[in-house]
N, C-alpha and C positions, 0 to 999 in steps of 0.2 A: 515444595515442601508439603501441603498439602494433601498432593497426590499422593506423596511417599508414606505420608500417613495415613493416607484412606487405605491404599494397599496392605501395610502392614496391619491394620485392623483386622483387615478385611483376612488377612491370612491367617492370624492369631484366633478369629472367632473360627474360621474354616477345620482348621487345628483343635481346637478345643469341641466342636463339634464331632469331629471326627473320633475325638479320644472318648466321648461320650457313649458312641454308637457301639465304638471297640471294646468298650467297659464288656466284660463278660460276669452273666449272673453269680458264676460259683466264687467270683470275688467277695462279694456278699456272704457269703457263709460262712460262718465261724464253728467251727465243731466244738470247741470250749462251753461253748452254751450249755448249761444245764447237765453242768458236770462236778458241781460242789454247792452245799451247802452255805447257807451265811453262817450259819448257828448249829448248837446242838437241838432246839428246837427246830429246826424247819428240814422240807425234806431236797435232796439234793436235785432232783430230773431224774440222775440215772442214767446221762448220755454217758457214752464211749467217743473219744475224739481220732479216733485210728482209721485205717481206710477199710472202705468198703465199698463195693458197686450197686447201684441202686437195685434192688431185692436180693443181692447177691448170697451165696449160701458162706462165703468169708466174711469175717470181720474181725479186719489182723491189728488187735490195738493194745496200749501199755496196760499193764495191771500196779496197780500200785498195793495190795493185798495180795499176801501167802496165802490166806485161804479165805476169799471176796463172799460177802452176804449180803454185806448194806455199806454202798449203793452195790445196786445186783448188778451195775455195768462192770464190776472191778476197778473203777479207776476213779476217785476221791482229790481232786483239784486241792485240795486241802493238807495232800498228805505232801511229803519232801524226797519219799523213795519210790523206787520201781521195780519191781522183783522178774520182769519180765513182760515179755511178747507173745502172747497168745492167740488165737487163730478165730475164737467163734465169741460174740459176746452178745446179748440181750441190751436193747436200748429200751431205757427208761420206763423198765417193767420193775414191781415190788417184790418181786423173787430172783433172788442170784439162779444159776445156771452156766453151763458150759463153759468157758476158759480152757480151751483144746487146744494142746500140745504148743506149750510155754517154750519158749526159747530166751538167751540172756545171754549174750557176747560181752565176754570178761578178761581180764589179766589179771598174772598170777598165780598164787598159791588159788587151786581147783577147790571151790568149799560146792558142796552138794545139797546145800540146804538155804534157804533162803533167807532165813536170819532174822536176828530182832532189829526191827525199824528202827529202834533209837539206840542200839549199839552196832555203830557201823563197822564195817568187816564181819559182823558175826555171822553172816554166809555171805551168796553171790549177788542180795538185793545193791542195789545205787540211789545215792542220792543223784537229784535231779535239780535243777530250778526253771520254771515259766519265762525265765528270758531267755535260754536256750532254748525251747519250744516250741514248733512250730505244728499247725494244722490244717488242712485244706481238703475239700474232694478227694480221694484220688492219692491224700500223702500225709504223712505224719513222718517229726525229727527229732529227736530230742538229746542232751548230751550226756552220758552217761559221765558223772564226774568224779565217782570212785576210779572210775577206770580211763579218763580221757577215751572215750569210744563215742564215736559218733554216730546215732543210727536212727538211721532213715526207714518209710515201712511207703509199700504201695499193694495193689490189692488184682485180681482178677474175678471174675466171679467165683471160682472153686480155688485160688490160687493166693499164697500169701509172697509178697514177696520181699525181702531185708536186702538192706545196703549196710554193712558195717565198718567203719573208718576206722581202725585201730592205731594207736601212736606209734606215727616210726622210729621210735627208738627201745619198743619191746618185744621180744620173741616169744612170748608164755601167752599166745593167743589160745582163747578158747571159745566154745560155744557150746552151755548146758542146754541139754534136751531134758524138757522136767514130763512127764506122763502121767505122776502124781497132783500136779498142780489143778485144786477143782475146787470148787462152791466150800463152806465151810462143810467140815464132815460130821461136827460135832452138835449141828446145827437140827435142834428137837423136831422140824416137820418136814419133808421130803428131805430125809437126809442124804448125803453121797457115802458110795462105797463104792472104789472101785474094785471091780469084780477079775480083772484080769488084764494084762498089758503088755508089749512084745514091742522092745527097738530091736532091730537089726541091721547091722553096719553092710551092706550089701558089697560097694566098694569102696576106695578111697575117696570119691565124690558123690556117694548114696548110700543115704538113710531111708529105713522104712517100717514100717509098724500099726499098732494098733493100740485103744482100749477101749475098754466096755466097763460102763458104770452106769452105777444109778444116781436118781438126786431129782431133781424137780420130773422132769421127762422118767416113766421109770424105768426103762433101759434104752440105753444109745450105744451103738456101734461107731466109733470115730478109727477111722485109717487113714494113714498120711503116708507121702511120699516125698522125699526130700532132698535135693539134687544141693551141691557147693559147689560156688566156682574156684576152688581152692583146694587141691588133695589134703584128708585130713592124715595128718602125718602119727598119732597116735590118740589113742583113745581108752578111755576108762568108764566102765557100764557098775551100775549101783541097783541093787534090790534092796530097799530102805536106807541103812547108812553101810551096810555091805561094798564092798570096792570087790571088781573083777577087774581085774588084768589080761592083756591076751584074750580079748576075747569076742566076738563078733555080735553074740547075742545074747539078751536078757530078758528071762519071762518073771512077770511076778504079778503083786497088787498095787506094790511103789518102784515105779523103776526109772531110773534118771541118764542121761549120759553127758559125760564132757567129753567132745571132740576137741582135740589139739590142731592148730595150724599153726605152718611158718608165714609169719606178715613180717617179715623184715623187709626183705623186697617187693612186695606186695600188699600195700596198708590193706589195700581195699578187700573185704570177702561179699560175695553174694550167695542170697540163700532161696532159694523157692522151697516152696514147702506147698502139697496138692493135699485137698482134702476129699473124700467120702464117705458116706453114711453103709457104704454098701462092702468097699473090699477093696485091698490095694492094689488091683489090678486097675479097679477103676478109676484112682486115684492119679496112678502111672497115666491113665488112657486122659483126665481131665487134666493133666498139667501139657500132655501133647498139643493137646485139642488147643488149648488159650495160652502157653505160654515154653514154647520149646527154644526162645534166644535167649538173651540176660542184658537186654537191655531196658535198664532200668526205669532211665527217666521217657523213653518211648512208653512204657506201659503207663507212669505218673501219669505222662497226656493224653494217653486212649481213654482211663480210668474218668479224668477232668471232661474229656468230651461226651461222653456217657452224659453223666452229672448235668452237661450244659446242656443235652435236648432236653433230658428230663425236668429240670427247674423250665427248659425255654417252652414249658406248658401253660407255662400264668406268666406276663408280664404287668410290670408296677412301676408307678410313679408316688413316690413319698419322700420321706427324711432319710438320709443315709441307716439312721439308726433303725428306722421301720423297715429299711430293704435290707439289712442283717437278723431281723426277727423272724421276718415273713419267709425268705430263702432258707435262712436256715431251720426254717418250721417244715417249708418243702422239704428241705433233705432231711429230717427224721422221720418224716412220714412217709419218705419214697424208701426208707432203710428196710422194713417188712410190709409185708411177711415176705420169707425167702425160700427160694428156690429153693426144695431138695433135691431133685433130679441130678444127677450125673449128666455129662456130656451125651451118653449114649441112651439117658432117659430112665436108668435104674433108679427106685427108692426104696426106702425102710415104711413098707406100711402102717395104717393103724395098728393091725394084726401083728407085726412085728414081721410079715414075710417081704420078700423083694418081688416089687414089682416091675412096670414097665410105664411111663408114660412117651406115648407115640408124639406128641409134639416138644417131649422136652423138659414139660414144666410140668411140677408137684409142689407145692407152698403150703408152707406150715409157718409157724410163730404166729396164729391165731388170736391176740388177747381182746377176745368179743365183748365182754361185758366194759372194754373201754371204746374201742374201736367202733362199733356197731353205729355207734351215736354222731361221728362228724366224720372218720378218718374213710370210713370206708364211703358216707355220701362223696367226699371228695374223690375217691380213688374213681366212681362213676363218673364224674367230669373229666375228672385229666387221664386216668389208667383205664379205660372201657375195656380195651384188651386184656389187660390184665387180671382186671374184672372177673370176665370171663372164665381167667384160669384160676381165680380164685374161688368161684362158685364151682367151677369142675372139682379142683381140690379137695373140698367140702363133700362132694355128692362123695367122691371117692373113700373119705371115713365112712359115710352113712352104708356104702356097698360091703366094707370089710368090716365093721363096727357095729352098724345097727342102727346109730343114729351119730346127728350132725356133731361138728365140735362145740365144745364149749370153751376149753381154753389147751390149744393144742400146741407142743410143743417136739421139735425134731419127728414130726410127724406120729408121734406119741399123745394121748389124750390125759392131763394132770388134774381134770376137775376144776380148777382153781376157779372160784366166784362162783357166780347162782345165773338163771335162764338159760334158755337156749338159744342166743343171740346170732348165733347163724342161721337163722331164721330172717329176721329183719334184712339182713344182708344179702341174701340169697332174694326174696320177694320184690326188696327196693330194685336189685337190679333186672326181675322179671319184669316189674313194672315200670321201668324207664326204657324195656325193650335193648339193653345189651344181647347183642348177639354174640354165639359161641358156647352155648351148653342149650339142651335139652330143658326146655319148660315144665314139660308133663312130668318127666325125671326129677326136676325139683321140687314138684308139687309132693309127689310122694315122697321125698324126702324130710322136707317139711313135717306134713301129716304127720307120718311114723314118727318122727321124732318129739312130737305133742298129744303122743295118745300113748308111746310106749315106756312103762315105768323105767327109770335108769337114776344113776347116782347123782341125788339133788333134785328131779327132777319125778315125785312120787304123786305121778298123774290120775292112779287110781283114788286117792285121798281129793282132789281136786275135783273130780267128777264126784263123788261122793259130799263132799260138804262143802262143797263152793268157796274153799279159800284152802287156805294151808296149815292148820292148826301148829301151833310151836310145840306144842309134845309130841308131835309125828317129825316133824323137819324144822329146825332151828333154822334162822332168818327169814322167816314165815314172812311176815310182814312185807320184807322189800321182794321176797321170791313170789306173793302172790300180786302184788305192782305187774312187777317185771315180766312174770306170766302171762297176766293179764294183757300186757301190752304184745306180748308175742302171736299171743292168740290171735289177735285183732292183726295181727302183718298176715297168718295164715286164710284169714278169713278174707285178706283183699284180693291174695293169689284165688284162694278158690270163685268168687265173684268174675276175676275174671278169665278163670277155664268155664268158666257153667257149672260149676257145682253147686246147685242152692242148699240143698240139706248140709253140704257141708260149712258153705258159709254162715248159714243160720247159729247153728251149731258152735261154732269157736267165736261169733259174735257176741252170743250170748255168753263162752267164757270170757269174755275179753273185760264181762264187765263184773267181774267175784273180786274184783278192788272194794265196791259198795261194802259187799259182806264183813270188812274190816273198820268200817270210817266210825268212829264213836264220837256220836253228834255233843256229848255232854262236852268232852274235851277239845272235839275238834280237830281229831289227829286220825291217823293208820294208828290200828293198835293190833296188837297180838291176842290171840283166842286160842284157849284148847280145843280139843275135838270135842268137848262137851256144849262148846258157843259160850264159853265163858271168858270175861275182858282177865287179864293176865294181868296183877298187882304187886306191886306197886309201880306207877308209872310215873314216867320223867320225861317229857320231851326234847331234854336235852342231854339226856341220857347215849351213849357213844356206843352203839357195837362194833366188833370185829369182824370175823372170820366165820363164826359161830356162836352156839352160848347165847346170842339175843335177840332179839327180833329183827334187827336193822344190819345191813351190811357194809361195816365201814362208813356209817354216816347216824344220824339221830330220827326221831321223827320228825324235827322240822325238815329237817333236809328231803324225806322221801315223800313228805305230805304232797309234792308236787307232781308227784312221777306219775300220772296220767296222760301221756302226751297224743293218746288216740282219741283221749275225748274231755281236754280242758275246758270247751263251756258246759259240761255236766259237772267237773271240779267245782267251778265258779257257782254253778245250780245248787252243788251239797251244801258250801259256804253260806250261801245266801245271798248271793248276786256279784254284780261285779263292784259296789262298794265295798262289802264287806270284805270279797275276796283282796282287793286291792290294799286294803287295810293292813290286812293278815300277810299280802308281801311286803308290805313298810315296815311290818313288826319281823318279821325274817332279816328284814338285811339291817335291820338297825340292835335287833337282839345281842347283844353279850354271853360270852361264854362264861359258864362254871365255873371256879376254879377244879382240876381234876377230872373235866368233863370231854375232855378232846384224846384222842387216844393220835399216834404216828402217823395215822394215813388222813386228818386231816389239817389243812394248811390254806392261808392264802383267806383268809377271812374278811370278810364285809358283812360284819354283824354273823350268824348264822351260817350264810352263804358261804360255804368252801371250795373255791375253785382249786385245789388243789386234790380235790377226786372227781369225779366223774358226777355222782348221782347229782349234783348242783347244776353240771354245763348248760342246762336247758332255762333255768331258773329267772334269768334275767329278762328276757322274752315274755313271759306270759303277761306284763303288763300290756301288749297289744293286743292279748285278747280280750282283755276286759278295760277298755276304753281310755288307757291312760296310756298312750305309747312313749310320751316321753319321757317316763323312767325307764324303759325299756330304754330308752337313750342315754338317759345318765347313765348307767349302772353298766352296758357293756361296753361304753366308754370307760368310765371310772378302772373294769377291770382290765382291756386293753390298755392305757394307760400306766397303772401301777401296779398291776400282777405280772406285767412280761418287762424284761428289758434285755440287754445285749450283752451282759458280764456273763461270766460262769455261774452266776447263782439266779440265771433267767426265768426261770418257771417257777411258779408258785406250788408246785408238787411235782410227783415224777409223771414223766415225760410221757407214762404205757402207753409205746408204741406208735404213734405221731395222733393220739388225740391231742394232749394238750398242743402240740404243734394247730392241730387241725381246727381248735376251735380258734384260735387266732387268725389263721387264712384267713376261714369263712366270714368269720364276724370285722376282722378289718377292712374287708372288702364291702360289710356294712348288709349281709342278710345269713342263717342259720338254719338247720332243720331242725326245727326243735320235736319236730318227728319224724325220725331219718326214714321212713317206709312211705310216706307219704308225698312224696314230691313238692312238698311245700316248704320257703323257704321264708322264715321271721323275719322282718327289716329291724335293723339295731341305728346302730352308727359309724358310719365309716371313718376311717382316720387315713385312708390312701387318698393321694389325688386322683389317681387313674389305676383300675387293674381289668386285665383282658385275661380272659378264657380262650386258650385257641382251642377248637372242639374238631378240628377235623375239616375237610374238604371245603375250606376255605371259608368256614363257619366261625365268628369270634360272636363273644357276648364281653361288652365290655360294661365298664361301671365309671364314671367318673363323679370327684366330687369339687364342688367350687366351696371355697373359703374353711378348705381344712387349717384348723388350727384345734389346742389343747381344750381350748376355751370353748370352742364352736361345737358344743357335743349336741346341740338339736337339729331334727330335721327341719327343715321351715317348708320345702318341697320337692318335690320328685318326680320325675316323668321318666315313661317308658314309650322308648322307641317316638321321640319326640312330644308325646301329649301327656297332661296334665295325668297323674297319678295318684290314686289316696290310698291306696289298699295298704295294710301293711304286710303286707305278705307279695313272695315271687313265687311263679310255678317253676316246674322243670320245663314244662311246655315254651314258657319265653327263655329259660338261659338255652335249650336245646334248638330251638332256631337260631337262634342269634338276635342282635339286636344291641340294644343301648340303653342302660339304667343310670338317669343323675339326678344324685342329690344338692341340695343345696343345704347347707348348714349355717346356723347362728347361734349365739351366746344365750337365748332366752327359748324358752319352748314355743311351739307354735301350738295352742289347743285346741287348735282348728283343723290340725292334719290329722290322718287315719283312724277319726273316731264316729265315722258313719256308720250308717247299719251293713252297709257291704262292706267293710274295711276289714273285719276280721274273715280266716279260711274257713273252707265247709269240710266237715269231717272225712268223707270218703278219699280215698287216692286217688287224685291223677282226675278228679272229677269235673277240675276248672280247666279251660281253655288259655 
């Protein structure tokens, strides 16, 4: 009996071991993340839960707005209807965009309009519910319950693909093609127009067409190609609420069409639908290329396997619930930027003309003033490759443009935010030695792009009066920060091609921060070009967009943004008590009433994790000899700024930073100067997480006695031996090797506050 029981243990753990190993990462992901709201005060993330392939130029997911602004993903976890399926969507940026070529399989009386959400039938929209729902890598389900239609979405890289289940006991199948379906149009700052649009019934199983509109990007060529596995058996084309009959083709500015099929005998319909930026030739030629069978749930698994090399670039040991955060942090930040290339390597230029990229790959969805800071240091660990083709990308505006992006979309340049933060991201990866683009070629891209006037960016005023005066360029204040720090990324490239005049040179810009800091107050303040302080001031005072000195944050928030030379901060303050002081009073500060404007969120006193200009914030206690609030605090915000439901991020998602500063800092170290190869130690909250780097190189990190409670370091070693620094190079995760902490419930004030403990300013310049 004994035996029998040792056996059966023995096979039950063998079993459960095994199912463990089998566990596949993209189980962990939840695409629901960060796709609604709690409240009308907080902001949603801004995901899309539909599929798409890791950079892929599709992104085939539900819209639940007629005409989507806020969240710009179009889809509102919050709302009960659906209005349709659309092909291209924006993750978790603050400006809506794209929603290309909408699709909605219906029964019934054919309505062409999409209809008021809270009177149902009033067009083709559906209500929905979350327990029909389903989301994964690779697949999206959901049940359309106006209409008993069941439909499923899977993705290729240029390719959308639909499964539609219709009820078998109705004949009046349909499937509207909406053309009109886009960003709000009515909507005061990059508005949409669409300029022109063309479906054409080619046969009775192809559809194909085009349009051309403006709206955030400010013109985009979208062509589609659209194969059914179902002949449509009649059909009705629309120029606004206009009905054609008999008729094949439709040109307009609003043009929509219902396809009819017979599913009596056939519930099932399938739909592919090929996209280009370039011409429906292309589009025929990219659905060839990736997806000329129709089998469905084959493509679901190719789509899942993609996904599973890609997440199998970091592996993790935590709480179920931290491997749904972390994975699913991975797969927003591997969703952009995306491919524009066509299969045969055609794209839509800066310039607006077509080109050719000979490997393939053109990437655009740029949003630098968020990215720059965590998502792209990551994209250097796990995407080196990609890297590469992301800094080509880049060179590619500055050859047809003039100078780098700033915040590029469909390979169109929209301005949106201040610096030139394709800067920092281009230099960090010259200086980490990515191979695959041209050095010298990015130096001068750089350069030009920090010497040459252009929109936001009024360099002649910079050389002239050593900051930015706000009667010359509004946002002065955070633009001559953010300048300043650019300059100083330019100045590490040049250092190390040989250029000394030119390094001297943007050194000395690097530091026209000083020329703002008004020692009475204590703050960054704004100046005319006359050098006069701009009154009346509020440091809790909220800018926008424009109109104030600060950009989407206050001057507490920006007083920080020196991150090329934080012991000269701590120098202006008055050391590192005072400065330490002045961060207790930041994260313990209270807001105004009336003094927080939409984009900020996620608060810890002052501290908004919920935009960007803060992510670094937490950190600087290890510069100035207090590391274990640097402990508390990005515990505190791993912790209770992220969690696993749909309303997981403390602000929207732009583009997998807020994903990326969770990676980083769960893993327990940050750049809180992404050009620099230096990486902050925080607090980790994983047991274990591995970097696989390549040729057989891992950098792993383990930590003993994670718990909620255990947010201090007590100690650390690398690569076996005792550790104080509070900082990592690139130089040890790039070898490989072994970083563990050990954690406790009390601080230890004995760790990382040696005289070596904090980084030395230069890049790349420690061992």
């Amino acid at each position: 009996m004994k035996k029998s029981l040792l056996a059966a243990l023995l096979l039950f753990t063998a079993t459960v071991n095994a199912q463990q190993k089998e566990t596949k990462l993209i189980s962990y992901v939840n695409p629901f993340i960060g796709t609604g709201a709690t409240d009308k005060n907080s902001l949603s993330g801004s995901n899309f839960p539909g599929p798409t392939t890791p950079f892929g130029f599709v992104q085939l997911s539900p819209d639940t707005e007629d005409s989507p602004d806020d969240p710009a993903s179009g889809y509102d976890y919050n709302k009960q209807t659906i209005v349709g399926f659309s092909h291209t969507h924006l993750s978790g940026t603050g400006v809506a965009d794209l929603f290309d070529i909408l699709m909605m399989p219906t029964t019934g009386e054919i309505r062409s309009v999409a209809g008021d959400e809270k009177k149902p039938g009033s067009g083709f929209r559906s209500r929905f519910s979350h327990k029909e729902e389903t989301a994964s890598p690779g697949y999206y389900q959901v049940k359309l319950q106006d209409y008993d239609i069941n439909a499923e979405l899977t993705a290729t890289e240029h390719v959308g693909f639909h499964r539609y289940t219709f009820p078998a006991s109705k004949n009046n199948a349909h499937v509207i093609l909406d053309l009109d379906h886009s960003l709000d149009k009515k909507r005061s700052y990059w508005a949409c127009k669409i300029i022109g649009a063309e479906i054409r019934i080619v046969n009775d199983h192809t559809v194909e067409g085009y349009r051309i509109l403006t709206g955030w990007a400010k013109l985009r060529k979208v062509y589609f190609h659209a194969e059914f596995s179902q002949p449509i058996v009649s059909s009705t084309l629309f120029t606004g609420r206009k009905a054609l009959e008999n008729t094949s083709i439709v040109n307009g500015s609003s043009v929509k069409a219902a396809l009819n099929f017979d599913t009596q005998s056939q519930t099932q319909l399938l739909v592919k639908v090929a996209l280009s930026p370039v011409s429906v030739e292309n589009a025929r030629e990219n659905m060839k290329a990736e997806l000329s069978g129709w089998d469905f749930n084959k493509v679901v698994s190719q789509t899942a396997d993609k996904w599973e090399k890609e997440l199998g670039k970091m592996t993790i040991e935590g709480t179920p619930v931290q491997k749904q955060i972390f994975y699913t942090g991975l797969y927003h930040a591997f969703t952009q930027p995306n491919n524009m290339a066509d299969v045969n390597g055609d794209y839509q230029a800066s310039d607006l003309t077509i080109k050719n990229a000979g490997n393939k790959k053109q990437y655009s969805t740029f949003s630098l003033w968020d990215t720059f800071r965590a998502a792209h240091p990551l994209y250097t660990l796990t995407q080196p490759e990609r890297t590469a083709d992301f800094v080509n990308s880049m060179l590619s505006q500055y050859d047809s443009y003039g100078y780098l992006p700033i915040w590029q979309l469909w390979g169109d340049e929209n301005y949106c935010m201040i610096g030139n933060h394709a800067i920092p991201v281009i230099v960090d990866a010259a200086l980490k030695g990515i191979k695959g683009f041209d050095v010298d070629k990015a130096y001068e891209a750089v350069k030009g792009s920090s010497t040459l006037n252009h929109p936001g960016s009024p360099f002649a005023a910079w050389e002239k009066y050593n900051y930015i005066p706000e009667d010359i360029e509004s946002q002065s204040v955070s633009i001559t920060l953010e300048m300043a720090y650019d300059d100083w990324c330019v100045a590490q490239l040049a250092k190390k091609l040989g250029k000394t005049d030119d390094y001297d040179h943007f050194m000395k810009r690097s530091t026209f921060y000083e020329n703002l800091y008004d020692k009475k107050t204590g703050f960054f303040r704004a100046k005319n070009k006359n050098g006069e302080w701009l009154s009346p001031f509020n440091p809790l005072k909220y800018g926008g967009n424009g109109g104030n000195p600060y950009t989407e944050a206050n001057a507490w928030q920006y007083f920080w943004y020196v991150p090329q030379n934080v012991p000269h901060l701590i120098e202006m303050v008055g050391g590192n008590k005072l400065f330490t002081e002045k961060l207790d009073t930041f994260f313990s500060l209270k807001d105004l009433p009336g003094e927080v404007n939409g984009n900020a969120s996620g608060f810890i006193g002052q501290y908004a994790h919920g935009n960007e200009p803060s992510h670094h914030i937490a950190y600087l206690y290890d510069f100035a000899g207090q590391p274990w609030k640097t402990q508390f605090y990005v515990a505190k915000i791993l912790n209770e700024l992220y969690n696993n439901s749909f309303s997981g991020y403390a602000g929207n998602e732009d583009c997998g930073q807020m994903s990326s500063w969770y990676v980083f800092s769960s893993m327990g170290f940050y750049p809180v100067n992404p050009a620099s190869g230096i990486y902050m130690l925080g607090s980790p909250v994983l047991k274990e997480a591995v970097l696989k780097l390549g040729k057989g190189r891992e950098f792993a990190v383990t930590t003993k006695n994670t718990a909620k409670e255990n947010v201090y370091i007590q100690s650390v070693k690398l690569n076996g031996k005792v550790y104080d620094k509070t900082y990592i190079t690139q130089k040890d995760i790039a070898e490989g090797g072994k970083l563990e902490f050990t954690m406790g419930k009390k601080p230890n004030y004995k760790w990382g506050v040696g005289k070596n403990s904090t980084p030395p300013l230069e890049a790349f310049s420690v061992n």
